[in-house]
N, C-alpha and C positions, 0 to 999 in steps of 0.2 A: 532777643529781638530788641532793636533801640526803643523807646519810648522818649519825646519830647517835651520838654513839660513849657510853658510859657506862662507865665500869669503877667499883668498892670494894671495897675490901681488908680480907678478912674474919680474924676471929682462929680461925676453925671449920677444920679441914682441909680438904684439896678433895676428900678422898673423899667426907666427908657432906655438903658441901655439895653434888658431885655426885647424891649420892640424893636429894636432893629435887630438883634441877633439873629430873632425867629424872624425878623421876614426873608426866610430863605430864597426869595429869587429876585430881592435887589440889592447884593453882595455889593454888585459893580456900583451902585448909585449911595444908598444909605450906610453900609459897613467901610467899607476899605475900599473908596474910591481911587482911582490913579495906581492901586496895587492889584486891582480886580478889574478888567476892563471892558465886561461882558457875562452876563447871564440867561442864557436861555432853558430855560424846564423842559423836559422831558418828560411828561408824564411825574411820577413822584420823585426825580433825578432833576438834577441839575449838574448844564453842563457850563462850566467854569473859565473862563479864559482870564488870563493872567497876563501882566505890562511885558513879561519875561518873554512873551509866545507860548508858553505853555498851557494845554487845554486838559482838561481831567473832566471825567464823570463822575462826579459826587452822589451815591446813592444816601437819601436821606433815612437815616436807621431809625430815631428816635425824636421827637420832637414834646418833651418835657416842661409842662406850662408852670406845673408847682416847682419843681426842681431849677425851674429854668439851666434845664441843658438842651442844647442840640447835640444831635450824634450824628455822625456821617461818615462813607465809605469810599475812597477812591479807588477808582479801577482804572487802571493803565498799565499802558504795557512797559512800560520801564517799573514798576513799582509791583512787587508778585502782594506784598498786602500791606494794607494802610486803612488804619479804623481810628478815627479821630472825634473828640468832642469840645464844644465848648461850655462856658457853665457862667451862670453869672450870680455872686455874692454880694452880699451889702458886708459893705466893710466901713465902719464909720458914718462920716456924713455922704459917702457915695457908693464907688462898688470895687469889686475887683473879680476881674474877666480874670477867668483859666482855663486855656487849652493845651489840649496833651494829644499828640499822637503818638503809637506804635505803627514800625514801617519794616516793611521786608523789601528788597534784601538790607543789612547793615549799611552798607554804600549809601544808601538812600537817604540814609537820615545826615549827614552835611547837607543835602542840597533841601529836604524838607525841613529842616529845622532854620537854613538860613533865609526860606522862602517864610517861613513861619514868624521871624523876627523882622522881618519886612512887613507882611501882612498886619504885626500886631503896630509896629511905629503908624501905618495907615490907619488901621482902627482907631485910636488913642484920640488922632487927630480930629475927628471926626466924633467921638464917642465923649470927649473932654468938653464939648461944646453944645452939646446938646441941653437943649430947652425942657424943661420939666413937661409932663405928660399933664392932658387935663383934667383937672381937680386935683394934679401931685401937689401936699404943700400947702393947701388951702384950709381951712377950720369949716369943719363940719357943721 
């Protein structure tokens, strides 16, 4: 089974890049705007629409506040299975995002992994520029 690995090394801390990670239903607005161009929830799913046309049902597996990982599932029918996560480190003065999917069938993984290095040039853009969280940074 392919497994995808991506990681970028953000100058934002991991805490704010953490809040937007977890806020799972405005993909389209706070993560990867203009690569995500629609989010509606379903109940504990979210359903994903993509600049490509492509729609997916992402069921949300995990949602990891100490770890800060998100885990998530896509169901589609071109794709028999797809279990991805993201995970957010402090690396330095900021962070470093890494997400990995595993995809069935092998096929899958060109077009998920090149969707994947698109989605992360969106994140970056948007994740590089973010404003410290309040009280990030301040003397106690």
């Amino acid at each position: 089974m392919p497994s995808i690995h991506k990681e970028v090394l953000l100058q934002s801390s991991p805490e704010a890049v953490w809040d937007v990670v977890r806020d799972i239903g405005e993909v389209h607005t706070r993560f990867a705007p203009g690569f995500v161009t629609d989010v509606t929830m379903d109940g504990p799913d979210r359903i994903v629409t993509f600049a490509n046309g492509f729609v997916a049902r992402e069921v949300i597996v995990d949602l990891d506040e100490t770890a800060r990982r998100l885990a998530y599932s896509v169901r589609s029918e071109r794709i028999s299975h797809h279990n991805a996560s993201f995970q957010v480190f402090a690396a330095g003065d900021g962070a470093r995002l890494v997400w990995i999917a595993d995809v069935l069938p092998a096929e899958a993984a060109v077009t998920v992994g090149g969707m994947m290095a698109d989605g992360l040039k969106a994140a970056q853009a948007v994740l590089d520029a973010l404003p410290p969280l309040h009280g990030e940074g301040q003397a106690a």
